[in-house]
ZALUM-151075 format. One record per atom (N, C-alpha, C, O): residue number from 1; residue in three letters; chain; atom name; x, y, z. Coordinates in Angstrom, 2 decimals. Each point is the difference from the previous one (the first is absolute). Example, Ala and Ser with C-alpha at 12.3 -4.5 7.8 and 13.67 -1.06 7.14 Angstrom:
<rs>
+-----+---------+--------+-------+---------+---------+---------+
| num | residuo | cadena | atomo |    east |   north |      up |
+-----+---------+--------+-------+---------+---------+---------+
|   1 |     ALA |      A |     N |   13.19 |   -5.69 |    7.80 |
|   1 |     ALA |      A |    CA |   -0.89 |    1.19 |    0.00 |
|   1 |     ALA |      A |     C |    0.90 |    1.20 |    0.00 |
|   1 |     ALA |      A |     O |    1.04 |   -0.02 |    0.66 |
|   2 |     SER |      A |     N |   -1.39 |    1.07 |   -1.38 |
|   2 |     SER |      A |    CA |    0.82 |    1.19 |    0.06 |
|   2 |     SER |      A |     C |   -0.77 |    1.09 |    0.73 |
|   2 |     SER |      A |     O |    0.51 |    1.11 |    0.17 |
+-----+---------+--------+-------+---------+---------+---------+
</rs>
This chain:
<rs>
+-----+---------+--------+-------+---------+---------+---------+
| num | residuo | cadena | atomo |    east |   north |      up |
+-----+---------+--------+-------+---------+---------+---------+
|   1 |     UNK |      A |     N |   26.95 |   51.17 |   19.10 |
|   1 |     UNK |      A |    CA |    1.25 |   -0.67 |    0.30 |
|   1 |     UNK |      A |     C |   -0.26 |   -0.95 |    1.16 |
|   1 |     UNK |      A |     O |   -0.68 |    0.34 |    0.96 |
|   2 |     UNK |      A |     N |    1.29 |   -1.64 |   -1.09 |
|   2 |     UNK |      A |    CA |   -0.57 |   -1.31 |    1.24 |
|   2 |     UNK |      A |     C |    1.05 |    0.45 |    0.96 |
|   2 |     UNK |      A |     O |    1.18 |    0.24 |   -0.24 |
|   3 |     UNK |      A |     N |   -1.84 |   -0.16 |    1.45 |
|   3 |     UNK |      A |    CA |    0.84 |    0.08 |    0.98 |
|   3 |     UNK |      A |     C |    0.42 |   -1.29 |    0.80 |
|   3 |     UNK |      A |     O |   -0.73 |   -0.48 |    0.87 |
|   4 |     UNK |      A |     N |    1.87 |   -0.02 |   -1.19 |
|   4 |     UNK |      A |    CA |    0.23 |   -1.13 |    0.57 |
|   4 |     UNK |      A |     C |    0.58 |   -0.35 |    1.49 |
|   4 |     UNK |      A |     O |    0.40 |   -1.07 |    0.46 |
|   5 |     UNK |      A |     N |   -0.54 |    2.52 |    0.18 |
|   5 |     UNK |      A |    CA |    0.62 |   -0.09 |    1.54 |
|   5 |     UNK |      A |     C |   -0.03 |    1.39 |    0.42 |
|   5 |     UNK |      A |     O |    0.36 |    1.07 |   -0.50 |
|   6 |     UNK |      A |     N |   -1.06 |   -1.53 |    1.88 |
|   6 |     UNK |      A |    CA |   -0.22 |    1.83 |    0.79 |
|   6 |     UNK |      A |     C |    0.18 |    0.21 |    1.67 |
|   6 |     UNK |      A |     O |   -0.99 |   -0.14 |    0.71 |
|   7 |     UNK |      A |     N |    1.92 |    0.37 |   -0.30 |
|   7 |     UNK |      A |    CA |    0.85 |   -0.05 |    1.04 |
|   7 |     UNK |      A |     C |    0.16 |    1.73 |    0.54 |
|   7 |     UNK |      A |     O |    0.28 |    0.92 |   -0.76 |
|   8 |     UNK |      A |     N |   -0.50 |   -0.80 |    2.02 |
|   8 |     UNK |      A |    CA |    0.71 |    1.23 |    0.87 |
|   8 |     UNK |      A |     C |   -0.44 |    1.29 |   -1.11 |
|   8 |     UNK |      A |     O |    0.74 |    0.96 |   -0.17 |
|   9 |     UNK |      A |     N |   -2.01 |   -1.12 |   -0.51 |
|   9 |     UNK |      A |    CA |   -0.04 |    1.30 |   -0.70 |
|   9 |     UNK |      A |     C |    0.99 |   -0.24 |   -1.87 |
|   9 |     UNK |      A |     O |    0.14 |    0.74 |   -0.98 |
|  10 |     UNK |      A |     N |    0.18 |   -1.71 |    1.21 |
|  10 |     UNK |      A |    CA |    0.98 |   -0.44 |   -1.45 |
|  10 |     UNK |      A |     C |   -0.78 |   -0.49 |   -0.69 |
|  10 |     UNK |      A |     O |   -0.34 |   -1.09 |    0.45 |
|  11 |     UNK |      A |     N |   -0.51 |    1.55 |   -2.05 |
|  11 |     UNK |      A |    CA |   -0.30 |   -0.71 |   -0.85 |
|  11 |     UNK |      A |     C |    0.89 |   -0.73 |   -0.95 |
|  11 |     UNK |      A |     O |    0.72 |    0.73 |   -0.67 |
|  12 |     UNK |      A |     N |   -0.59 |   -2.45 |    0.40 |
|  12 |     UNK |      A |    CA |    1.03 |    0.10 |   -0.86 |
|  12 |     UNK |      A |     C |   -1.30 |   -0.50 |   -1.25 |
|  12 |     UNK |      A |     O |   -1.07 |   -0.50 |    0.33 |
|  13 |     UNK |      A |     N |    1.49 |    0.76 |   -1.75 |
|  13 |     UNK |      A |    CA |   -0.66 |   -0.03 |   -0.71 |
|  13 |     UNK |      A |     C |    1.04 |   -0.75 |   -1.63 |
|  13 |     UNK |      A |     O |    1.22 |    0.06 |   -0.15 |
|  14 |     UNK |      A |     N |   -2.03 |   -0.56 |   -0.62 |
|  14 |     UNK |      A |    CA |    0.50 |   -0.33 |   -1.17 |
|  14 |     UNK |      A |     C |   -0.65 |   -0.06 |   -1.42 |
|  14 |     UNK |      A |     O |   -1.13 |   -0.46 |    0.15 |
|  15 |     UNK |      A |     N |    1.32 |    0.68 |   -1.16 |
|  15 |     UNK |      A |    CA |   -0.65 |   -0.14 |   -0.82 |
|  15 |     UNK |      A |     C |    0.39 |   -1.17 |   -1.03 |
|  15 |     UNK |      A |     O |    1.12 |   -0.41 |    0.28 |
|  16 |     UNK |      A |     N |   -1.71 |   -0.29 |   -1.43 |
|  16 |     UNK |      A |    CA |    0.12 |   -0.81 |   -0.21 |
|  16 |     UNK |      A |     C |    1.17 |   -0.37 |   -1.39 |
|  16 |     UNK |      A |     O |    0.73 |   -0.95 |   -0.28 |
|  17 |     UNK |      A |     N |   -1.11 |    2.50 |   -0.44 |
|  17 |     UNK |      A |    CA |    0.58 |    0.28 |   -1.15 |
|  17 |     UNK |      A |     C |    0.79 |    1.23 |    0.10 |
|  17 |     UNK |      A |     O |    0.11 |    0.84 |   -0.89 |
|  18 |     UNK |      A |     N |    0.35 |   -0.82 |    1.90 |
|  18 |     UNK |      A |    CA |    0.74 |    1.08 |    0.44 |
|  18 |     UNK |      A |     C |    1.47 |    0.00 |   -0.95 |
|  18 |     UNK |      A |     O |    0.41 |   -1.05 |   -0.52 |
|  19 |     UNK |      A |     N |    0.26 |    2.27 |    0.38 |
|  19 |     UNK |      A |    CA |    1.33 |   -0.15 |   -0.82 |
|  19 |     UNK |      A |     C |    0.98 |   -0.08 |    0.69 |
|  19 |     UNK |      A |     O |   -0.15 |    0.22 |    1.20 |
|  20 |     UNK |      A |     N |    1.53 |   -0.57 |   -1.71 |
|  20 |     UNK |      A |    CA |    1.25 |   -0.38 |    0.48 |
|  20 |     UNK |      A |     C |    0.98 |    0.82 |    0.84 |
|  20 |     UNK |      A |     O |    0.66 |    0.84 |   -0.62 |
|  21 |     UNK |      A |     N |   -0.54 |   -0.91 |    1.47 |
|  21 |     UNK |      A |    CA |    0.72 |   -1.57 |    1.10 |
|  21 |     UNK |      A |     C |   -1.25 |   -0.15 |    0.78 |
|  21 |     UNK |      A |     O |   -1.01 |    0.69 |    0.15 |
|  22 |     UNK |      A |     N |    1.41 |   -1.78 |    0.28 |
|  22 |     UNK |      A |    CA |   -1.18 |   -0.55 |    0.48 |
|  22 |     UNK |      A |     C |   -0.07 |    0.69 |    1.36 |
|  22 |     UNK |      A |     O |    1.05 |    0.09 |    0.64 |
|  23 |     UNK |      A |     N |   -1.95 |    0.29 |   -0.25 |
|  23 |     UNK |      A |    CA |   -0.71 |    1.05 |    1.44 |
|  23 |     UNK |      A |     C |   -1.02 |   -0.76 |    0.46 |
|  23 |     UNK |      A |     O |   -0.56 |   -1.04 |   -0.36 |
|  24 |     UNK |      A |     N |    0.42 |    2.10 |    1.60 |
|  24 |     UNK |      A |    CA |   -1.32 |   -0.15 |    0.74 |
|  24 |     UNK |      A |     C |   -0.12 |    1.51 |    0.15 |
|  24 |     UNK |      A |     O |    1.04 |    0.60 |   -0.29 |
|  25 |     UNK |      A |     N |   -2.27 |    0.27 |    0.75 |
|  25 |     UNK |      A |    CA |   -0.36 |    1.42 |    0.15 |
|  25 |     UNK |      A |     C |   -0.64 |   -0.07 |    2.04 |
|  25 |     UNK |      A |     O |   -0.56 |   -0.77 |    0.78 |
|  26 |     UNK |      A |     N |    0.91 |    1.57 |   -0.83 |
|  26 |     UNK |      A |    CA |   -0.17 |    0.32 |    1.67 |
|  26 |     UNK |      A |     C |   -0.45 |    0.97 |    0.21 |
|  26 |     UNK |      A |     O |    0.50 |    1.03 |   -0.44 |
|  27 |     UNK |      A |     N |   -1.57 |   -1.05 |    1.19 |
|  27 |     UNK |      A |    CA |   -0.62 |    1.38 |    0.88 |
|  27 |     UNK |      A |     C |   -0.25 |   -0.06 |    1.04 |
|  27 |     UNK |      A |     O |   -0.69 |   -0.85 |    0.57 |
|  28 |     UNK |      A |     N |    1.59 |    2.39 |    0.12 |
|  28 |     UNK |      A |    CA |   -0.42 |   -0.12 |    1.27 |
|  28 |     UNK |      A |     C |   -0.45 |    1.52 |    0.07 |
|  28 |     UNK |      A |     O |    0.82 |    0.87 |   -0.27 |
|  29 |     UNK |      A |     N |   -2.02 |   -0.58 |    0.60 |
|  29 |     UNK |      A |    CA |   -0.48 |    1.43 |    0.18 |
|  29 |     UNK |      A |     C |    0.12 |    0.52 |   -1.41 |
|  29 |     UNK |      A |     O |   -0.44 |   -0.67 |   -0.93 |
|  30 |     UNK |      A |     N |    0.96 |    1.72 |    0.75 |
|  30 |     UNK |      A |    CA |   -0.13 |    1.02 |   -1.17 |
|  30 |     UNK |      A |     C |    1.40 |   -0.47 |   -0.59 |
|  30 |     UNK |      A |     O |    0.42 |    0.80 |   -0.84 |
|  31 |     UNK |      A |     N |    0.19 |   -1.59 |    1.01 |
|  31 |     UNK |      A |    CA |    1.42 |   -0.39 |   -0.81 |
|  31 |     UNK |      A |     C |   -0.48 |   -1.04 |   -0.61 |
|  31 |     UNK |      A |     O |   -0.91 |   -0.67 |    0.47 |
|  32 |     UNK |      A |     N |    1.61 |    0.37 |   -1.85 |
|  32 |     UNK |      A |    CA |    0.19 |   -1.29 |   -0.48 |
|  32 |     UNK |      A |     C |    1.89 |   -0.25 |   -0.39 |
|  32 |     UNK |      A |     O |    0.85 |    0.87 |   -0.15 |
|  33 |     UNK |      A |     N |   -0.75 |   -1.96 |    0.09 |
|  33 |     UNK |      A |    CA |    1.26 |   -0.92 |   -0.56 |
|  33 |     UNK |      A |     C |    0.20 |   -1.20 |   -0.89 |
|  33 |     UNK |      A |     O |   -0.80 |   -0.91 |    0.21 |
|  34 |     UNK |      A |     N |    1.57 |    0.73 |   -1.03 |
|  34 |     UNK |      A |    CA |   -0.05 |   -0.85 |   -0.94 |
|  34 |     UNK |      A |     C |    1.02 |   -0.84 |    0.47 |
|  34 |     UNK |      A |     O |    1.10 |    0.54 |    0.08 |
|  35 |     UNK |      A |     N |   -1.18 |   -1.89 |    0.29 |
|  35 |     UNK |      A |    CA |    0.99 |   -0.63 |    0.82 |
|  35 |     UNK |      A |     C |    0.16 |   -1.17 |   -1.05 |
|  35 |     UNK |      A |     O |   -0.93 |   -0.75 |   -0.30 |
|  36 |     UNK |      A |     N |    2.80 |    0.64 |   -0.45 |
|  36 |     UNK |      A |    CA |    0.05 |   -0.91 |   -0.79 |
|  36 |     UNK |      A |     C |    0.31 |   -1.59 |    0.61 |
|  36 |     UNK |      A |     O |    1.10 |   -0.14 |    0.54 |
|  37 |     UNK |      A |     N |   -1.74 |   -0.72 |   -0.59 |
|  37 |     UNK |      A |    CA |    0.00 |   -1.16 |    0.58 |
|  37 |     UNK |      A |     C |    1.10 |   -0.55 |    0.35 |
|  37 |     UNK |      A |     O |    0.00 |   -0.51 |    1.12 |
|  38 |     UNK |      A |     N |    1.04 |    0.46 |   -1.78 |
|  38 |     UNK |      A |    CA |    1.19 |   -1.11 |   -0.41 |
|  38 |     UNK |      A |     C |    1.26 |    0.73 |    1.19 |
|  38 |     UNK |      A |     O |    0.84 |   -0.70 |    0.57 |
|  39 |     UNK |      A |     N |   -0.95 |    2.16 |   -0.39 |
|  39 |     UNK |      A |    CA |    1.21 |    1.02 |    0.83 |
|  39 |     UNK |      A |     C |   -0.69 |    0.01 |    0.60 |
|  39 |     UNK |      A |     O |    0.30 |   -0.78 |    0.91 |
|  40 |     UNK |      A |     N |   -1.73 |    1.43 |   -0.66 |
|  40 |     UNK |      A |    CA |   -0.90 |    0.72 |    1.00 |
|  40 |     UNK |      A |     C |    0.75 |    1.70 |    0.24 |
|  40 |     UNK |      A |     O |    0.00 |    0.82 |    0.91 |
|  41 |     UNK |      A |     N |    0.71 |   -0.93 |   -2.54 |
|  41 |     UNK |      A |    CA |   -0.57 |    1.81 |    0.60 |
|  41 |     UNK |      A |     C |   -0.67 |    0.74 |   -0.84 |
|  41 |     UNK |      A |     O |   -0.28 |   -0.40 |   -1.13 |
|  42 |     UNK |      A |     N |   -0.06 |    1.58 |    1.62 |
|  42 |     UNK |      A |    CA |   -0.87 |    0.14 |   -0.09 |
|  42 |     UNK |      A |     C |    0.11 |    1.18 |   -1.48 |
|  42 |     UNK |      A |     O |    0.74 |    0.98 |    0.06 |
|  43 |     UNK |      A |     N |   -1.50 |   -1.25 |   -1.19 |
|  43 |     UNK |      A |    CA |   -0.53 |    0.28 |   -1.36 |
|  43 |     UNK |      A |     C |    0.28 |    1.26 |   -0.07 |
|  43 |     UNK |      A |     O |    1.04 |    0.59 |   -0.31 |
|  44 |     UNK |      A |     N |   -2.79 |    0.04 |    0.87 |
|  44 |     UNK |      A |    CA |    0.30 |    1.35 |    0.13 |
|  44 |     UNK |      A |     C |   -1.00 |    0.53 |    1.21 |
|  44 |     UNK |      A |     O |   -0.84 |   -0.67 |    0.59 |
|  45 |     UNK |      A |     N |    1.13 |    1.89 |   -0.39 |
|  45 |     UNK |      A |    CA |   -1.23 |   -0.10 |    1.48 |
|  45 |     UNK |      A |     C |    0.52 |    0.68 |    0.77 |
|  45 |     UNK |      A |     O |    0.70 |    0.96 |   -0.31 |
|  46 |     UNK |      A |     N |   -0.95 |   -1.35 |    1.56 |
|  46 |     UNK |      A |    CA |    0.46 |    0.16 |    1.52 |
|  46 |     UNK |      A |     C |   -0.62 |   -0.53 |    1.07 |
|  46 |     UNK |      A |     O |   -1.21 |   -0.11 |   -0.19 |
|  47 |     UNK |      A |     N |    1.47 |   -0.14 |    0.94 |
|  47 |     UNK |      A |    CA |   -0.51 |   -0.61 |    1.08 |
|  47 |     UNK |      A |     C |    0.67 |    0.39 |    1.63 |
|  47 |     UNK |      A |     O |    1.20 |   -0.27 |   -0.04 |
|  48 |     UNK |      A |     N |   -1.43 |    0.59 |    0.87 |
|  48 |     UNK |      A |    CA |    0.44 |    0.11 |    1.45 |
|  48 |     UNK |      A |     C |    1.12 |   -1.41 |   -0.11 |
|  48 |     UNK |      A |     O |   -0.13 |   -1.06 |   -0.61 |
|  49 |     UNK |      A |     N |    1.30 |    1.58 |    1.54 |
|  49 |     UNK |      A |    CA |    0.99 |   -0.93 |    0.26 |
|  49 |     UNK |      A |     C |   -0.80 |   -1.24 |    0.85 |
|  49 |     UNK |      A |     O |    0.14 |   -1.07 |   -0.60 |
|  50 |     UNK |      A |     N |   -0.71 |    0.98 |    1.50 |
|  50 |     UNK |      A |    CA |   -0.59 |   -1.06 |    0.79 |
|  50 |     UNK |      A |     C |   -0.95 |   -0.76 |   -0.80 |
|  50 |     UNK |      A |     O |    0.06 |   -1.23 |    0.06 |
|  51 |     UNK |      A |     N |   -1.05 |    1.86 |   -0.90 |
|  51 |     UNK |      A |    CA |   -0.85 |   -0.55 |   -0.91 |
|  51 |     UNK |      A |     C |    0.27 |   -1.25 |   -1.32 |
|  51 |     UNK |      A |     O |   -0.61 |   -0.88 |   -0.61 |
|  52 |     UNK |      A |     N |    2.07 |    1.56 |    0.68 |
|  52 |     UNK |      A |    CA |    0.80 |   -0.41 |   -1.28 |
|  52 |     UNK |      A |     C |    0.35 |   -1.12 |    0.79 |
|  52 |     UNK |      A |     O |   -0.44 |   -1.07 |   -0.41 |
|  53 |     UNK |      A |     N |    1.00 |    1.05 |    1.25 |
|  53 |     UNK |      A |    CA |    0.96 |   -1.13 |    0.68 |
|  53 |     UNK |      A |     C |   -1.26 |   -1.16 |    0.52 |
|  53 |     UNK |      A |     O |    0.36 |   -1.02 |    0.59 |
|  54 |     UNK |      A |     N |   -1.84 |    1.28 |   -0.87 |
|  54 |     UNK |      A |    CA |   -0.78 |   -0.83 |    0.85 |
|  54 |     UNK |      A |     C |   -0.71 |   -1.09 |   -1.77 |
|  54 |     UNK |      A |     O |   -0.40 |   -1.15 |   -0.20 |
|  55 |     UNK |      A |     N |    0.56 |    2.18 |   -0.51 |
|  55 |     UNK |      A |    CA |   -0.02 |   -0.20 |   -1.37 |
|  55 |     UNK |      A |     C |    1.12 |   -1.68 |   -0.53 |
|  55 |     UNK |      A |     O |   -0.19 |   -1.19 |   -0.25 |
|  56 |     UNK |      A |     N |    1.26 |    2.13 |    0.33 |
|  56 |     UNK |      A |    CA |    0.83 |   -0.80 |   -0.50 |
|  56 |     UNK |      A |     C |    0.43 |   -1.46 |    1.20 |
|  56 |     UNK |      A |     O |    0.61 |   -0.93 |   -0.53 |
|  57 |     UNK |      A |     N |   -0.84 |    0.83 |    1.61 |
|  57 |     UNK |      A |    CA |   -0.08 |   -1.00 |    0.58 |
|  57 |     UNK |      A |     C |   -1.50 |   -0.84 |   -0.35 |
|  57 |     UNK |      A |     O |   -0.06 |   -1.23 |    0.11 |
|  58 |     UNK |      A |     N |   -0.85 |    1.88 |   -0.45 |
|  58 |     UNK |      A |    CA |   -1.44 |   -0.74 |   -0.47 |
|  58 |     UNK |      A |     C |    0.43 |   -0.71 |   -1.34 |
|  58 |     UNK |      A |     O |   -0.29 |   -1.17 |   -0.26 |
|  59 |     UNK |      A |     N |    1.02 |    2.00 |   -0.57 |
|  59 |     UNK |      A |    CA |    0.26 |   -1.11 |   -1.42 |
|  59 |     UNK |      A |     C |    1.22 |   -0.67 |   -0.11 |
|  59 |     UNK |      A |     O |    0.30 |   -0.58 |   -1.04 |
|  60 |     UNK |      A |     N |    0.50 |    0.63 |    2.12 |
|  60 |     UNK |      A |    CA |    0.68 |   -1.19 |    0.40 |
|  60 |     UNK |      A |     C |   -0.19 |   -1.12 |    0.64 |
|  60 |     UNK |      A |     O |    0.88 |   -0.86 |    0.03 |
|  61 |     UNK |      A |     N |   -2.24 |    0.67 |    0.66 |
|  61 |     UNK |      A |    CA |   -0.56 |   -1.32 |    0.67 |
|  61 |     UNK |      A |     C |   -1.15 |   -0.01 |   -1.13 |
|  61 |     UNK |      A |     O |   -0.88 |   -0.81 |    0.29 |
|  62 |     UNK |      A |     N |    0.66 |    1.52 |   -1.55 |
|  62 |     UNK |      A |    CA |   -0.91 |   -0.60 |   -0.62 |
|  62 |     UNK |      A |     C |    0.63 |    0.29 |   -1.66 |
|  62 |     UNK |      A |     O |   -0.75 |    0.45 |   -0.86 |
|  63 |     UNK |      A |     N |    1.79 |   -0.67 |    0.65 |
|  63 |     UNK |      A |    CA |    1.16 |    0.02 |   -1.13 |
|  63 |     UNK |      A |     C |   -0.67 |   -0.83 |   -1.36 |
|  63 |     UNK |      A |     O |   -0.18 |    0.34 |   -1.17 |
|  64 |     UNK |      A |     N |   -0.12 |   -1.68 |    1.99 |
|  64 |     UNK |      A |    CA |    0.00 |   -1.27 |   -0.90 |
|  64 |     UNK |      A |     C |   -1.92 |    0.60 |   -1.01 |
|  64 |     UNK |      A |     O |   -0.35 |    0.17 |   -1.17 |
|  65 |     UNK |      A |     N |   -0.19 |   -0.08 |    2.29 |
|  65 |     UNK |      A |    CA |   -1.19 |    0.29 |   -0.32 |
|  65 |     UNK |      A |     C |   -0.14 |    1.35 |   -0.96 |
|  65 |     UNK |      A |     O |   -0.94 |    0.01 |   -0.79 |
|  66 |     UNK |      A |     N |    1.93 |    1.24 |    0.83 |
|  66 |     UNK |      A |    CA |   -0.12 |    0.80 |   -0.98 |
|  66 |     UNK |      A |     C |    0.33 |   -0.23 |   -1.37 |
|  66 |     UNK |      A |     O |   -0.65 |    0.32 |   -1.00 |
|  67 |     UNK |      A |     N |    1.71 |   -0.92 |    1.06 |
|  67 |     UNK |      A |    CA |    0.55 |   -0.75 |   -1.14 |
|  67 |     UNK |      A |     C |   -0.91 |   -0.39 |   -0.53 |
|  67 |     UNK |      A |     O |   -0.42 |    0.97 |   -0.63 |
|  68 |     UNK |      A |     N |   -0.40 |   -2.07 |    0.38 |
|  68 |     UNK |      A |    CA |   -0.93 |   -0.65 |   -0.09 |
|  68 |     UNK |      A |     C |   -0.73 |    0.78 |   -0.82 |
|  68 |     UNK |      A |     O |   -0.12 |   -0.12 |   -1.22 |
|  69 |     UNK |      A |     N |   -0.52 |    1.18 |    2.18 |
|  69 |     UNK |      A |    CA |   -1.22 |    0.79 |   -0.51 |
|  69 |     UNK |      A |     C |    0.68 |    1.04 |   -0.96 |
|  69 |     UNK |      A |     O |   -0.69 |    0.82 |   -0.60 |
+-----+---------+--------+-------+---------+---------+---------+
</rs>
C-alpha cells in the first residue's frame, strides 16, 4: 500500500483500486482507520481523539490533492 504522507507517528496510506467511497487508510501504532475523503469520517477503525483531529486537519489542507488521487 503507497504511503502518501507520514506525520507525528500517522501513516496515511492509499491504494489505487481500492473500493467505494472513496478513502484513505491510516496508521498509527497498532490501530488502523478507514477515513472517507469527501466527510472525513471515519469508515471503520479507530483512532485516538487527538490523532484523529491531526488526521482530519491533514486532509483538509490537502483535500484537492486526495481527490485527485
Amino acid at each position: 500500500m503507497p504511503t502518501i504522507s507520514a506525520f507525528y507517528g500517522v501513516l496515511i496510506q492509499m491504494f489505487w483500486q481500492d473500493h467505494a467511497p472513496p478513502h484513505f487508510h491510516v496508521l498509527y501504532g497498532e490501530l488502523e482507520a478507514l477515513i472517507d475523503i469527501r466527510t472525513l469520517a471515519v469508515i471503520c477503525g479507530s483512532l485516538p481523539r487527538r490523532a484523529l483531529a491531526l488526521v482530519r486537519e491533514w486532509a483538509t489542507l490537502h483535500h484537492n490533492a486526495l481527490i485527485e488521487d
